[in-house]
C-alpha positions in Angstrom: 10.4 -20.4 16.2 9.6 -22.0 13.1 6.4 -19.3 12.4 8.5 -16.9 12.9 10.6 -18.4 10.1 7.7 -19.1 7.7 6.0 -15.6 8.2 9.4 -13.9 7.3 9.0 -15.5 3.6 5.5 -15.1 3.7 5.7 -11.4 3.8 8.6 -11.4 1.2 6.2 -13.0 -1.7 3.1 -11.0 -1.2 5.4 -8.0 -1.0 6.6 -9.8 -4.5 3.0 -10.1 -6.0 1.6 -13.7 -4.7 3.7 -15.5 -8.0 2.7 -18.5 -8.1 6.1 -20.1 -8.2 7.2 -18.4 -4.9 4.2 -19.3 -3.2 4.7 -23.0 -4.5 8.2 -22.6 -2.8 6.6 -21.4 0.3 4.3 -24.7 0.9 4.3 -28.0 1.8 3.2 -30.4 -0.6 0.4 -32.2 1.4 -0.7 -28.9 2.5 -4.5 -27.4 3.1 -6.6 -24.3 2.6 -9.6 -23.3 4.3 -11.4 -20.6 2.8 -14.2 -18.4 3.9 -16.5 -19.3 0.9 -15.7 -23.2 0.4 -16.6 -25.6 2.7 -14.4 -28.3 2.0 -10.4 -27.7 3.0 -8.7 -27.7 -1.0 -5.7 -30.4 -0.1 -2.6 -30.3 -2.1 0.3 -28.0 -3.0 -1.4 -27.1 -6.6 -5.0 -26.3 -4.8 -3.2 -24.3 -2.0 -1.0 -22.2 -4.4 -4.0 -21.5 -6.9 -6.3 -20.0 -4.0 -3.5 -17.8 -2.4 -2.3 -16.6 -5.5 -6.4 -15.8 -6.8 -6.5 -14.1 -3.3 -3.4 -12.1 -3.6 -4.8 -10.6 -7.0 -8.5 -9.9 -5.3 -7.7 -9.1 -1.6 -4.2 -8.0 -2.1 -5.0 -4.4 -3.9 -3.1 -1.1 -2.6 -5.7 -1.0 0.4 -4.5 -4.6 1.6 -2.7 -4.2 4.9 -2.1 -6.5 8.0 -2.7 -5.0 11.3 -1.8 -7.3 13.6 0.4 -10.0 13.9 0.2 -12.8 16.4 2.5 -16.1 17.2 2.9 -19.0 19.1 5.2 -21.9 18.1 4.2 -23.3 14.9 1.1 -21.0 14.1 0.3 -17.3 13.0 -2.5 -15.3 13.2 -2.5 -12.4 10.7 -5.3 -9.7 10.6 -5.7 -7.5 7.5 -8.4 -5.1 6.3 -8.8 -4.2 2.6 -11.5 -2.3 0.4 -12.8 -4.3 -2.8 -15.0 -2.5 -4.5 -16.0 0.0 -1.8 -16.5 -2.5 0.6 -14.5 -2.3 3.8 -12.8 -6.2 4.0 -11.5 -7.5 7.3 -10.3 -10.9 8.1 -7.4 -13.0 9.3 -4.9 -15.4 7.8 -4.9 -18.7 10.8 -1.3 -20.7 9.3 0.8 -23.4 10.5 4.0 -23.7 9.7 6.2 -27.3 9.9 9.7 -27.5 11.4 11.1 -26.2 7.9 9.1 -23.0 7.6 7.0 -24.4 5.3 2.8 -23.6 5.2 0.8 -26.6 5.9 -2.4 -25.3 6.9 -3.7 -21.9 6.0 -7.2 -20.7 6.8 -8.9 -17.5 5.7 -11.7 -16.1 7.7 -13.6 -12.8 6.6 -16.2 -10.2 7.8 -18.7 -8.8 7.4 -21.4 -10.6 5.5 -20.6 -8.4 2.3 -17.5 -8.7 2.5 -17.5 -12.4 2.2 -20.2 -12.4 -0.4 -17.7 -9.8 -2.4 -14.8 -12.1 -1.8 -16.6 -15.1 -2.8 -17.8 -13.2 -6.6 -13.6 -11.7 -7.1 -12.6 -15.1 -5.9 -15.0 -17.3 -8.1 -13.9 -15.1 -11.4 -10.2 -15.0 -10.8 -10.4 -18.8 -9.9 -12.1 -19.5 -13.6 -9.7 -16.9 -15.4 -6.7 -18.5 -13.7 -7.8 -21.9 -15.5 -8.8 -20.5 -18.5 
């Protein structure tokens, strides 16, 4: 029940933009990210929120749309497509929520092979202008 929970307020801040504030409200403090271009999970609230909100402003243009929607207790699978620069983007969103609703784990897996290289060069430059 709780991913149902969790996935309700997930949806309501990336309908919102990704801010980072609500996102900040949306996960756990010792929580992890796993992304498609990093090989080491970033740990901590501050890591999490800064590569969700960089993705929401390179993956989540007017193209971004999940497609399907998949849950079983605690976790959520989420598969979107998008288009970033005339490439076609398809991937899923793996989270677990706790007993709260809050994210604690949230992976990001993406095809095809250009796609991921594409994700990777948005993500990298967002990333730096976000601590610039």
């Amino acid at each position: 029940m709780t991913a149902h929970k969790g996935l309700a307020r997930w949806h309501q801040v990336i309908e919102n933009g990704s801010s980072p504030a609500e996102l900040a409200a949306i996960i756990r403090e010792d929580a992890q990210f796993h992304s498609p271009v990093v090989h080491t999970p970033q740990k901590g609230r501050d890591l999490v929120v800064a590569y969700l909100a960089a993705a929401g402003q390179t993956l989540g243009n007017d193209s971004f749309t999940y497609v399907r929607e998949l849950v079983d207790g605690d976790n959520a699978c989420l598969e979107f497509t998008t288009e970033m620069d005339g490439i076609h983007v398809n991937g899923v969103d793996i989270i677990r929520f706790d007993e709260n609703g809050l994210i604690t784990d949230f992976k990001v897996m993406v095809r095809p092979l250009k796609a991921v290289n594409k994700v990777w060069e948005q993500m990298a430059a967002m990333l730096e202008r976000m601590k610039g």
